[in-house]
BABA-470403 format. One record per residue (C-alpha): x, y, z. Coordinates in steps of 0.05 Angstrom, whole numbers. Example, Ala and Ser with C-alpha at 12.3 -4.5 7.8 and 13.67 -1.06 7.14 Angstrom:
BABA-470403
    east   north      up
     246     -90     156
     273     -21     143
This chain:
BABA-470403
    east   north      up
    -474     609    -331
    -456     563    -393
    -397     534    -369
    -436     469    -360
    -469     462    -421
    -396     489    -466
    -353     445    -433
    -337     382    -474
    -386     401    -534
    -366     379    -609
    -386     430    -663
    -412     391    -717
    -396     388    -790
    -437     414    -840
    -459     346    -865
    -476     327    -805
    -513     386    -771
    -549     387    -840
    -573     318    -821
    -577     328    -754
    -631     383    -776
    -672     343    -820
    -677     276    -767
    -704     318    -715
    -753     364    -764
    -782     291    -791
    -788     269    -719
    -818     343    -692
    -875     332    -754
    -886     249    -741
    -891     270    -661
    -959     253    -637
   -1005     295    -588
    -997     240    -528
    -915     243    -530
    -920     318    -531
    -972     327    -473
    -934     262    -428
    -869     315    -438
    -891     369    -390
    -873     348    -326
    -803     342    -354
    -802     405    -407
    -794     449    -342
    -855     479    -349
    -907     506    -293
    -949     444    -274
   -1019     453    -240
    -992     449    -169
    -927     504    -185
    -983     565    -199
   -1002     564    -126
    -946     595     -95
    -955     624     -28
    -934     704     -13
    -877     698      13
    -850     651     -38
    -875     700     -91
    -841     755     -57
    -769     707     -50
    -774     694    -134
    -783     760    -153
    -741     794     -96
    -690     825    -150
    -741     858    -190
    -764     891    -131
    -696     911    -118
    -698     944    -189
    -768     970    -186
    -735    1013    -129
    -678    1032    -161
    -717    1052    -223
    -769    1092    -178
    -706    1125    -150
    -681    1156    -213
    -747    1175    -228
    -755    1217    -164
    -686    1243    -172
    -700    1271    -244
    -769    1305    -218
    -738    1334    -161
    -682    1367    -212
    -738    1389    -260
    -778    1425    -197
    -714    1451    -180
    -705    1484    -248
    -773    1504    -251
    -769    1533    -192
    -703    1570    -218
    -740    1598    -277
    -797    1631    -233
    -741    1665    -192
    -713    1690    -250
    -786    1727    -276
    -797    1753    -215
    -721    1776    -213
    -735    1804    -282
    -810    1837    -250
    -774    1865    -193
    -714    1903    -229
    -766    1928    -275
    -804    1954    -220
    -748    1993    -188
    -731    2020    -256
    -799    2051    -264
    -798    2068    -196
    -736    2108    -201
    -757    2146    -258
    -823    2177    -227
    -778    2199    -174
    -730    2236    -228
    -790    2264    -267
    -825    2288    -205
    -755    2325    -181
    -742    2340    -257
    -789    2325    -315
    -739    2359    -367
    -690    2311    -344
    -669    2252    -400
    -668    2188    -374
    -658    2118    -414
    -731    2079    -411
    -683    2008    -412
    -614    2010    -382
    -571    1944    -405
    -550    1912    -337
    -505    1850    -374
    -485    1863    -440
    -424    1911    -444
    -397    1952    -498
    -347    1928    -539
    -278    1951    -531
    -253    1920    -594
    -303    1931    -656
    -307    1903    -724
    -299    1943    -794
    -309    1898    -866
    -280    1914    -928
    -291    1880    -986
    -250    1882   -1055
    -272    1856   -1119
    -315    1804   -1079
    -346    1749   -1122
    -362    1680   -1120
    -347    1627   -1174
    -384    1561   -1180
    -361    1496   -1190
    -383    1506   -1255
    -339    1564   -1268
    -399    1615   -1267
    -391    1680   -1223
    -449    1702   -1190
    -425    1757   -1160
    -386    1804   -1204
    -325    1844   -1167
    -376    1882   -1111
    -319    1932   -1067
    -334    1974   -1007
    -329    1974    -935
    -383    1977    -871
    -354    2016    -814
    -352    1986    -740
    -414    1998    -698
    -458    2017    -751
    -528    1985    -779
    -516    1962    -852
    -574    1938    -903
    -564    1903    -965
    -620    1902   -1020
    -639    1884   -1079
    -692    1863   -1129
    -698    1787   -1132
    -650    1740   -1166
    -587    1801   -1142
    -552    1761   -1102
    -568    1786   -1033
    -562    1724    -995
    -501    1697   -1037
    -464    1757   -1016
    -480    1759    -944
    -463    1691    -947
    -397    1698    -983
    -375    1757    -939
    -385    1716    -885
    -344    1648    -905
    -415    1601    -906
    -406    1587    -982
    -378    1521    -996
    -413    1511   -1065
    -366    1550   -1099
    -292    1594   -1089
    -290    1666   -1059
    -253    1710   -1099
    -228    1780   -1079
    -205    1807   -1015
    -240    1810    -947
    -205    1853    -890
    -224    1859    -814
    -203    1919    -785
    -156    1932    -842
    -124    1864    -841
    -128    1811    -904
    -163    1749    -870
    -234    1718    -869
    -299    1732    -819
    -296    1655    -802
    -236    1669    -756
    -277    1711    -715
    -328    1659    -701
    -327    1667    -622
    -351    1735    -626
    -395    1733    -695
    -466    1710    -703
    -511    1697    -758
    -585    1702    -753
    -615    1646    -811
    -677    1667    -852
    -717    1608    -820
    -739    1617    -759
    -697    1549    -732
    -709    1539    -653
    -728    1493    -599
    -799    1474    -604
    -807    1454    -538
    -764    1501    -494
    -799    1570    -463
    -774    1641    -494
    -723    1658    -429
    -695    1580    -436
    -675    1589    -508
    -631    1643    -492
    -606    1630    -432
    -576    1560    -459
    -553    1605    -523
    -513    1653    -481
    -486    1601    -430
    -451    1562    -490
    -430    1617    -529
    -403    1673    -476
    -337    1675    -440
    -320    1620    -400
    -314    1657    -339
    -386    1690    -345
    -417    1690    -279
    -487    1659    -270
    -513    1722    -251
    -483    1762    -303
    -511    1718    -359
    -581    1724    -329
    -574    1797    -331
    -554    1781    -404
    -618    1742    -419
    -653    1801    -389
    -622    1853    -434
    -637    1803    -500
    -712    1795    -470
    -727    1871    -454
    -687    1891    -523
    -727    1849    -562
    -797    1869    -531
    -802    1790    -506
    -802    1793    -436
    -875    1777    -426
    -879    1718    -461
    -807    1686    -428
    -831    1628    -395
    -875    1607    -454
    -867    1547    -492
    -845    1564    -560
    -883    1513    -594
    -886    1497    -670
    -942    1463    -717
    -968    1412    -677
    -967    1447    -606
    -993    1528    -612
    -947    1568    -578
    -913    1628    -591
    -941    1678    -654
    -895    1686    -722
    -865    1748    -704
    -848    1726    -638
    -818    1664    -661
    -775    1715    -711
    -747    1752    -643
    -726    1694    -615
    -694    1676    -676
    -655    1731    -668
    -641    1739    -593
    -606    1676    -596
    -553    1706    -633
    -556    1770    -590
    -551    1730    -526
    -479    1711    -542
    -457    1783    -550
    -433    1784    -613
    -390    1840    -638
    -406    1830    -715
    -480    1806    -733
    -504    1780    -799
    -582    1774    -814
    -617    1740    -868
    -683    1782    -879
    -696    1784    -807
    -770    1835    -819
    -790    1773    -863
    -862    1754    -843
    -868    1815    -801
    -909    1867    -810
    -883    1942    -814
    -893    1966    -751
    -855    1901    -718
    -794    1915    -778
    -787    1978    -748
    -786    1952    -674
    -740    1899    -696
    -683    1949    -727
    -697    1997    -671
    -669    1946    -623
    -614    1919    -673
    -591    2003    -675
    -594    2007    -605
    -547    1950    -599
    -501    1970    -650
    -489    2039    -599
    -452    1977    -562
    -409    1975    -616
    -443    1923    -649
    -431    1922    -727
    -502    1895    -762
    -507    1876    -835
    -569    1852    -858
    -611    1823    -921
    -668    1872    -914
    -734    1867    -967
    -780    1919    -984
    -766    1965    -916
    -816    2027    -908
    -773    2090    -922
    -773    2099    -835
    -738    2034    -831
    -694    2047    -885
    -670    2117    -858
    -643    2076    -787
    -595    2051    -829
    -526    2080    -835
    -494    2041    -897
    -545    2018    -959
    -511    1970   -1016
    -556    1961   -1065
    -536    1897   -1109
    -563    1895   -1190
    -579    1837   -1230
    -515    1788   -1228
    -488    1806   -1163
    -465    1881   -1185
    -462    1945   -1147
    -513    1994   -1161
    -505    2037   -1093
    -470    2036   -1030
    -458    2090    -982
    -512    2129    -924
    -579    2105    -937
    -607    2175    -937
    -561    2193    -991
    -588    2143   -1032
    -644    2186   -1057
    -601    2244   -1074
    -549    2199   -1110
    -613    2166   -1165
    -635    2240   -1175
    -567    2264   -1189
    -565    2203   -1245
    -632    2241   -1279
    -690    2189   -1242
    -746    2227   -1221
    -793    2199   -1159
    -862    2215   -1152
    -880    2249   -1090
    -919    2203   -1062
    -880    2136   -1070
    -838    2087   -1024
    -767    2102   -1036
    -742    2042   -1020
    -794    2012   -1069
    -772    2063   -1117
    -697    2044   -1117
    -720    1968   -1134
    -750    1999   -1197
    -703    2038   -1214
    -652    1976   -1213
    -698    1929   -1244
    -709    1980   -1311
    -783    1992   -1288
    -764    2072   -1287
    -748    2114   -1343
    -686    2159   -1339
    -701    2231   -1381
    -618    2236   -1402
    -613    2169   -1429
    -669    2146   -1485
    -645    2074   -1479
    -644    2068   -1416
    -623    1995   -1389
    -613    1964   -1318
    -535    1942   -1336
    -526    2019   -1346
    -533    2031   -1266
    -464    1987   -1257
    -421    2040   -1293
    -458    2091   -1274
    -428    2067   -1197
    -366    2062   -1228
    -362    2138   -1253
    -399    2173   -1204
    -388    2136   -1141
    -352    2190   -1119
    -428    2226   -1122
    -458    2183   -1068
    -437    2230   -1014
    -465    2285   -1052
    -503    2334   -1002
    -523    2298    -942
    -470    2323    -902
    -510    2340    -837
    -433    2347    -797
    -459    2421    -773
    -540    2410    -752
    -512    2342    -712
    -451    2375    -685
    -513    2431    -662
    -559    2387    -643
    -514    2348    -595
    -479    2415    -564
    -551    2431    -544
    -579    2360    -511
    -496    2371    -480
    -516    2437    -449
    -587    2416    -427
    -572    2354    -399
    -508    2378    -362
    -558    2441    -333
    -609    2383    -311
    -551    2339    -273
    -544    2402    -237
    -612    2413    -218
    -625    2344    -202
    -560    2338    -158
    -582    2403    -126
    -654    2376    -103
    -635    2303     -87
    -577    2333     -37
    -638    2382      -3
    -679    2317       9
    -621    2277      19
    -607    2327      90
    -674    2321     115
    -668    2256     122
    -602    2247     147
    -604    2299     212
    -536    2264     222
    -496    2297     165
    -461    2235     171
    -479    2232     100
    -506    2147      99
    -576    2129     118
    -600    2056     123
    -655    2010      88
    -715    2045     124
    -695    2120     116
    -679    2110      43
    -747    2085      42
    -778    2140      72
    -724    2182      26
    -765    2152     -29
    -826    2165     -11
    -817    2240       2
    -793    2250     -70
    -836    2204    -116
    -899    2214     -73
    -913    2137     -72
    -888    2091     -18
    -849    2034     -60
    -855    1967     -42
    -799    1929      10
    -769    1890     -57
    -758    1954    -100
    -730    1992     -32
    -682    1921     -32
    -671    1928    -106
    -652    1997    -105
    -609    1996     -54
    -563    1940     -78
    -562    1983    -139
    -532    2048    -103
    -489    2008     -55
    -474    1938     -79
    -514    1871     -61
    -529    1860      10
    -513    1934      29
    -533    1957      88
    -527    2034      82
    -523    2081      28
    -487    2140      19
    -503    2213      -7
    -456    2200     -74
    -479    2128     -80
    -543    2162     -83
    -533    2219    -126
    -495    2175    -177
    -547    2121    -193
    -599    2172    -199
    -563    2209    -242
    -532    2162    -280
    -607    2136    -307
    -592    2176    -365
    -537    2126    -390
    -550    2072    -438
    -509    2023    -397
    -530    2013    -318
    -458    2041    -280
    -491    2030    -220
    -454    1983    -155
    -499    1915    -164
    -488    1912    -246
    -413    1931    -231
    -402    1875    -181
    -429    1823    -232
    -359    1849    -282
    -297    1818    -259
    -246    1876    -252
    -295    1925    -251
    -295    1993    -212
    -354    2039    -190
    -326    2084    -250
    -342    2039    -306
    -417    2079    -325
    -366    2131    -333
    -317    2098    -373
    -373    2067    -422
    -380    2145    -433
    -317    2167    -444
    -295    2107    -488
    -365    2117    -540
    -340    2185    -541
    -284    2173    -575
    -315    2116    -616
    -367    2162    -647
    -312    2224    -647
    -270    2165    -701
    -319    2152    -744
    -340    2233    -759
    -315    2278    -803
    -249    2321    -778
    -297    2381    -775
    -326    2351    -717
    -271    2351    -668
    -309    2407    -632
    -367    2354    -608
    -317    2305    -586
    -281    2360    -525
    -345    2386    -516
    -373    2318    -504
    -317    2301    -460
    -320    2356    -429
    -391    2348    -404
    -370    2279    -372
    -353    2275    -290
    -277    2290    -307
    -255    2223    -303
    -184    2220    -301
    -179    2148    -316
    -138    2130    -379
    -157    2100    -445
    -109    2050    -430
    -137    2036    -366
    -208    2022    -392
    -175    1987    -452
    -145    1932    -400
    -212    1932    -361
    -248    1911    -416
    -204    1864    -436
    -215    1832    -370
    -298    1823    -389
    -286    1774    -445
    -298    1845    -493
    -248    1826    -543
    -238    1794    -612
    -218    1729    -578
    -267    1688    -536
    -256    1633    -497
    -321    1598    -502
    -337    1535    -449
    -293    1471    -476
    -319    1393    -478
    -339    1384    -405
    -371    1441    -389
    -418    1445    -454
    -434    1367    -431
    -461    1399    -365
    -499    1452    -405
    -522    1410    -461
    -551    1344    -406
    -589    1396    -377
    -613    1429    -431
    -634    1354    -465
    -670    1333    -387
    -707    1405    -391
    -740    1377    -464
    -741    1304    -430
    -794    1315    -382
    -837    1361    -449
    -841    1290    -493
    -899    1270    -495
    -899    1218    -539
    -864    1179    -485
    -931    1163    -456
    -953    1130    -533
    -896    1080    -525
    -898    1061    -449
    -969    1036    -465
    -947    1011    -528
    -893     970    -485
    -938     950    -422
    -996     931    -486
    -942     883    -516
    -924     862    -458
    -985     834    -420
   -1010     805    -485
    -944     761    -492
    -946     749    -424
   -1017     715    -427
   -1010     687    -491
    -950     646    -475
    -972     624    -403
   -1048     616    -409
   -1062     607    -490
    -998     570    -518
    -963     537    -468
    -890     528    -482
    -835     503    -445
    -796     560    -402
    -734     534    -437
    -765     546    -514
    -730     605    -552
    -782     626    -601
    -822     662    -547
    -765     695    -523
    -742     719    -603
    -818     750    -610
    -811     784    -547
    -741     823    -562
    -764     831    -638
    -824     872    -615
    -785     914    -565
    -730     926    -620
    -780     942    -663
    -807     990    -603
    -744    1021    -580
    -706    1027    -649
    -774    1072    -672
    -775    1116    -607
    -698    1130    -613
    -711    1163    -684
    -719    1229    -637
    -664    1232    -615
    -629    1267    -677
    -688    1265    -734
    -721    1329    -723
    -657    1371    -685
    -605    1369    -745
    -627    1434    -760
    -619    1470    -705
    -552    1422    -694
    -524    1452    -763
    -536    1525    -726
    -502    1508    -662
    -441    1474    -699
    -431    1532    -743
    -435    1576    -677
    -371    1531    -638
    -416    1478    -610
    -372    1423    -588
    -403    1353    -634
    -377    1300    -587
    -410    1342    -528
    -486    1338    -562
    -482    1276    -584
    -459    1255    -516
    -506    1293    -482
    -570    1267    -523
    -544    1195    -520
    -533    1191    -449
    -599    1219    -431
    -630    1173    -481
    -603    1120    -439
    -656    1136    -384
    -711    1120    -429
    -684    1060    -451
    -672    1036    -376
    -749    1051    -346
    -783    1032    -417
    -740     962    -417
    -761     954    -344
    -833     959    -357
    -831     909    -412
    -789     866    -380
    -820     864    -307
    -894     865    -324
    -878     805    -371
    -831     768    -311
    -888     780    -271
    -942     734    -307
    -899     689    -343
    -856     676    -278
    -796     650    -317
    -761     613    -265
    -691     642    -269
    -667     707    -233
    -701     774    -249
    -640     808    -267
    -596     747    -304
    -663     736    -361
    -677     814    -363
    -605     839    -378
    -609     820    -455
    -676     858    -461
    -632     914    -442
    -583     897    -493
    -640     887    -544
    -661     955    -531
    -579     985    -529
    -574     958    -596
    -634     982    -622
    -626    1047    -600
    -560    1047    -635
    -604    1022    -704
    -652    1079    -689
    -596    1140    -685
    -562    1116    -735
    -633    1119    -785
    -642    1182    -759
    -580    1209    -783
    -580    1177    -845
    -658    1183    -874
    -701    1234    -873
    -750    1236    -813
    -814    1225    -854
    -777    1153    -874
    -745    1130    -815
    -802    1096    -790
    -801    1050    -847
    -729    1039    -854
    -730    1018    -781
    -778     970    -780
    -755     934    -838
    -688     933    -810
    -714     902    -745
    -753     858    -782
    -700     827    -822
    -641     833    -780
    -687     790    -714
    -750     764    -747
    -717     736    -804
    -639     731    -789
    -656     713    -721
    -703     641    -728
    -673     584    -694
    -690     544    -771
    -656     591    -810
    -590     609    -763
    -579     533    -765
    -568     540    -846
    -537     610    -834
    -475     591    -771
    -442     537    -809
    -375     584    -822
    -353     633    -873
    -378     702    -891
    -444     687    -876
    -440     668    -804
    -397     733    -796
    -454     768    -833
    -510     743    -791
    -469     753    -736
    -455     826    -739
    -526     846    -760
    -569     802    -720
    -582     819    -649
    -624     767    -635
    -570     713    -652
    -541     736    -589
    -592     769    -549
    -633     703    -554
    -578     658    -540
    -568     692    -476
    -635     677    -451
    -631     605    -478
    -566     593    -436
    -591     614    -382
    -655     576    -377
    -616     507    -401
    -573     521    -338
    -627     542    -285
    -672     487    -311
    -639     433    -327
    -681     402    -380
    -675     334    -401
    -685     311    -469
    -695     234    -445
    -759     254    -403
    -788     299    -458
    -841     282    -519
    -818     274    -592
    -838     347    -611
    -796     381    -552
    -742     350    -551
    -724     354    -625
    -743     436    -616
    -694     428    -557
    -642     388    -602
    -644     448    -657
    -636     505    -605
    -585     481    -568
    -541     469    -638
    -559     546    -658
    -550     580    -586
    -504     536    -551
    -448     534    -607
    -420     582    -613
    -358     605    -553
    -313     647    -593
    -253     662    -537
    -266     613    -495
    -300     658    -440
    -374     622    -448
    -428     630    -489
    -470     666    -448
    -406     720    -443
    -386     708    -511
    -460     742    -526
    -459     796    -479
    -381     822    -515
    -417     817    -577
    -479     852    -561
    -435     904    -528
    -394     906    -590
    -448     910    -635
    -482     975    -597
    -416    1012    -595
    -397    1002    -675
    -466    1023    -691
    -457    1078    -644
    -394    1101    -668
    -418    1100    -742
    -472    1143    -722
    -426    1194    -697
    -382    1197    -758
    -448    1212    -802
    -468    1266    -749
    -392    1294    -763
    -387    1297    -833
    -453    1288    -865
    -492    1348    -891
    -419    1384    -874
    -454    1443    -926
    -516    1457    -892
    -478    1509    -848
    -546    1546    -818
């Protein structure tokens, strides 16, 4: 495009461009009116006679933005059609989740009408496994020194055993967080000391991060993503890479029924602004974001915070429930009612400085304070009664000067006493050889009664009936006719998906395998790689022995009588050992690499794309700006088409526009992007993923400015040539706008971008002050790499002096020494010899990627500590 103009051109001297300057600024102010008005048939602006174009010559100047308009509309469609499509998804997926609920209920009326003794589980998990590999912690002299060589934790030791529910309290200022915090390697304002070991080996928890989650105190999630999308983008990133699709939506299922939030999944969380969700919904979500990667070892900062008792309780019920998965929980806990604090199995209860008071089974906690000579009134909290005790407010009758500081040797010489008493190995062992017996007599009577019906139905004796007679089969024993879907549902759960029969033992098993915590039926089998119709059986067998380990010796008796009771499987431990190992079960994950979290993370940022709405603000903002330049420069102040300073107002005010939209893009999500990094997230992948769709906003708002602008101005040079460094204008200033949002808070960004767009193209970028600024040395190279409109403006200058051809000769006084001036700033400049117009667009390019890369280094390794 500038090859015409560059060729042959003399860059001036300093002197001389200096006087250049002030010659043609004393003949711009000495111009008069006449010479300036006798200049426009020459200036190559519209005369009288150009504004009546006919249609079809309309249609021929403005063909390629047309062309654009269509590609532009195109994208547009395509991204609506792929957010119906994933709308659609997410209704198939509640009325997935309605219809296995429905067969569910269904099949338990039909047990209880059969057998209303019999025990069956009210939710059976369907995608989440057990864990064939659990986690133990022990601790050793555990502290933490400061920087400033204080400890604020002093030497805590003990140990909480795999699959159990552990709570850590204290009164305030103890150290609660600090040590959750320390035990699991998130410190990094001061040095660990002591020793931490994982299933008896010296190393830290931060080597387990694949399979380890940690539930923050604030409640940080996506604002504007629904309840079931939240997790389901949680447990795609973090799960095994092999994870079917199916088999995580069966996950999300489990998190959603687990945590009581399965009627509100396809609402929009919401936050301060938008009302969505209540608190103590928005504290299960919190925490089913961690659940839905499976983690074997969960750590919880005051997760009942903000909730009231009767939700606490819910809460830990679900978080014990889990840990039967083999699940280890260890939690902050404050002020629990004594219910919630009897669910627990380990209590450490931390003093003033960081220092043990207590740790061993919560309900020995009681017995181990009287044993020290406290006294509790009868009708008092006990949990609120051990915070007392620690924090002096209760009087000990053996000691007269009695202090808090007393209760850490106390530990010391009597720890030894916190088993004292509670040793319930004989009611338990009891207990469960009882619910062994009765359960094992109401298999029997169950079996008996389903095989009766069973042979009515099937006159055969062939021992299979089809989709029809097990509906009939259905409605003889649970005296309701079910609907087609739960007849569908339940069948793919005896059989397998897309059965077509089902036999007597396919049958008998599912029905009597309700009872299990774990669905062992065909259809939640076939969604496990490796696994065989057995597996219900092996979950049994395999917990077994997990609870059988972690009991007293005395209590060998419960373990063969439990096995005992099971169907006789004569699979080996070895055997279920490898098949679990096959699931993804085991200490080492391999969670989805670059590419793949890409995929997840672009569609999780196009899901929140089409929620903005403050999109809508800034395309009128844009169209606004637009039409009022447009009108002010053809019908108000008329200019020549080849003038620069309409052009340098026009891609100042979308800079401005564009650089404060992208502040988005990263300002408000670097919380919940310090969570996801300290949970594996992969950076380059989401800031990839939120760049690139960024990109689409920048393309359609561009093209609005640009084209309604073209449109009334009617430039006279191609659509696409003059429009290309309003794209650049808004590249770059996107760049300026993630980069502000990285680096200032949100509240301030707004200000720090607009006065960076107003110095670096309203004042950097005037034609009278680039002509003192390019004259060589640091300050050209200054000017050069800051100011966008240097460039971007010198584009659209080049390319109007070539379409145009203006001639300084036929022009007035006042033009052409404007014309003079710009065509020294814009036309000077060719740095490797490729043309100026070219030698802009490398340097805008340049500019967008530098600014771009910075902003990627800050996302890296700034705020490195805030490790949610």
């Amino acid at each position: 495009l500038s090859s015409g103009i560059s060729q042959s051109r003399v860059v001036p001297s300093r002197a001389d461009s200096r006087a250049a300057h002030i010659a043609a600024m004393d003949v711009w102010v000495n111009a008069s009116n006449d010479s300036a008005a006798d200049a426009g048939d020459f200036s190559g602006e519209l005369g009288p006679h150009d504004l009546e174009l006919n249609f079809s010559q309309y249609l021929r100047n403005n063909a390629t933005l047309y062309i654009i308009l269509g590609a532009v509309l195109a994208l547009y469609f395509g991204l609506f059609l792929r957010e119906m499509q994933w709308r659609r998804r997410q209704r198939d997926q509640v009325r997935g989740t309605e219809k296995e609920s429905k067969a569910h209920e269904f099949a338990e009326i039909l047990v209880c009408n059969l057998m209303p003794s019999f025990r069956f589980s009210k939710f059976q998990f369907r995608g989440m496994q057990p864990k064939v590999e659990t986690i133990s912690l022990e601790f050793e002299d555990l502290s933490l020194e400061l920087k400033n060589g204080q400890r604020v934790l002093k030497g805590v030791t003990g140990n909480f055993g795999s699959g159990k529910m552990c709570a850590i309290m204290g009164p305030s200022g103890a150290g609660k967080t600090t040590f959750l915090n320390t035990l699991c390697g998130k410190v990094n304002y001061g040095t660990m000391v002591g020793t931490v070991r994982v299933n008896g080996q010296e190393t830290t928890v931060s080597k387990f991060r694949s399979v380890t989650g940690f539930v923050p105190q604030d409640d940080i999630v996506f604002e504007d993503l629904t309840v079931r999308e939240q997790i389901f983008f949680s447990a795609r990133l973090r799960n095994d890479v092999s994870t079917s699709e199916k088999r995580i939506a069966h996950v999300v299922n489990d998190v959603l029924h687990i945590m009581h939030i399965d009627h509100i999944q396809n609402t929009i969380v919401g936050g301060v602004e938008q009302r969505g969700i209540s608190g103590g919904q928005r504290k299960r979500v919190n925490i089913s974001l961690e659940l839905a990667a499976q983690p074997t070892l969960l750590f919880l900062d005051e997760p009942t915070s903000g909730l009231d008792a009767t939700s606490s309780v819910a809460v830990a019920l679900s978080l014990k429930t889990l840990c039967g998965l083999g699940m280890t929980s260890i939690m902050v806990i404050h002020q629990p009612r004594y219910s919630l604090f009897t669910l627990f199995d380990d209590v450490l209860l931390l003093g003033e400085g960081g220092q043990t008071v207590y740790l061993g089974d919560a309900r020995g906690a009681k017995k181990y304070f009287e044993h020290l000579g406290f006294a509790m009134a009868g009708n008092e909290n006990p949990a609120d009664w051990f915070m007392d005790v620690i924090s002096g407010e209760v009087k000990n009758a053996g000691i007269a000067k009695f202090e808090p500081a007393t209760l850490f040797d106390m530990w010391d010489d009597n720890e030894s006493c916190a088993a004292l008493d509670h040793d319930e190995s004989g009611p338990r062992l009891r207990r469960t050889l009882t619910f062994i017996e009765a359960n094992q007599m109401d298999r029997a009577v169950l079996t008996a009664s389903l095989q009766e019906e069973f042979a009515r139905i099937d006159p055969n004796l062939n021992f299979v009936i089809n989709e029809d007679e097990l509906s009939l089969l259905l409605t003889r024993l649970a005296g309701a006719e079910p609907g087609e879907t739960v007849v569908r549902e339940l069948m793919d759960r005896m059989a397998g998906p897309d059965a077509e029969t089902v036999s007597e033992r396919e049958f008998l098993s599912y029905l009597n395998g309700l009872s299990e915590e774990v669905a062992g039926d065909s259809d939640a089998n076939a969604e496990v790689e490796g696994a065989s119709p057995t597996w219900g059986r092996r979950f049994r067998n395999m917990r077994r022995r997990s609870r059988a380990a972690t009991e007293d010796s005395s209590d060998s008796e419960l373990d063969t009588a439990s096995q005992g009771s099971a169907d006789n499987s004569d699979d080996s431990e070895d055997g279920e050992q490898e098949a679990l190992h096959a699931r993804g079960q085991t200490l080492s994950r391999k969670t989805p690499g670059f590419l793949m979290q890409m995929k997840i993370l672009m569609t999780r940022r196009l899901v929140q794309w089409w929620r903005m709405t403050e999109r809508l603000v800034f395309i009128i903002a844009l169209i606004f700006a637009a039409t009022f330049f447009g009108v002010l420069d053809r019908y108000i102040v008329v200019q020549p088409l080849w003038d620069a300073n309409p052009v340098l107002y026009l891609h100042t005010a979308l800079a401005l526009l564009m650089g404060i939209f992208c502040l988005h893009i990263f300002g408000d999500a670097q919380p919940l992007f310090w969570r996801e990094r300290a949970r594996g997230m992969n950076v380059p992948a989401f800031y990839l993923s939120r760049v690139t769709i960024n990109m689409v906003d920048l393309v359609i708002q561009t093209f609005f400015f640009t084209a309604i602008y073209y449109v009334i101005r009617q430039p006279r040079v191609p659509y696409s040539t003059w429009a290309l460094p309003f794209l650049l204008v808004s590249l770059v200033a996107s760049a300026w706008g993630t980069l502000v949002s990285l680096a200032a808070r949100p509240v301030k960004g707004a200000f720090f971008v607009t006065l960076l767009i107003f110095v670096s193209c309203g004042l950097l970028g005037q034609p009278t002050m680039l002509v003192e600024f390019l004259q060589g040395g640091p300050v050209e190279v200054i000017v050069s790499s800051l100011s966008l409109t240097r460039w971007s403006v010198a584009m659209n200058f080049c390319t109007s002096a070539t379409r145009l051809h203006p001639d300084p000769m036929r022009m007035g006084l006042k033009d052409s020494a404007v014309f003079a001036l710009q065509e020294q700033v814009y036309l000077k400049r060719d740095w490797w010899g490729i043309g100026i117009w070219e030698t802009a667009l490398c340097a805008m390019l340049v500019m967008s990627t530098g600014i771009r890369v910075i902003a990627f280094v800050l996302l890296v390794y700034r705020n490195r500590d805030k490790n949610v």
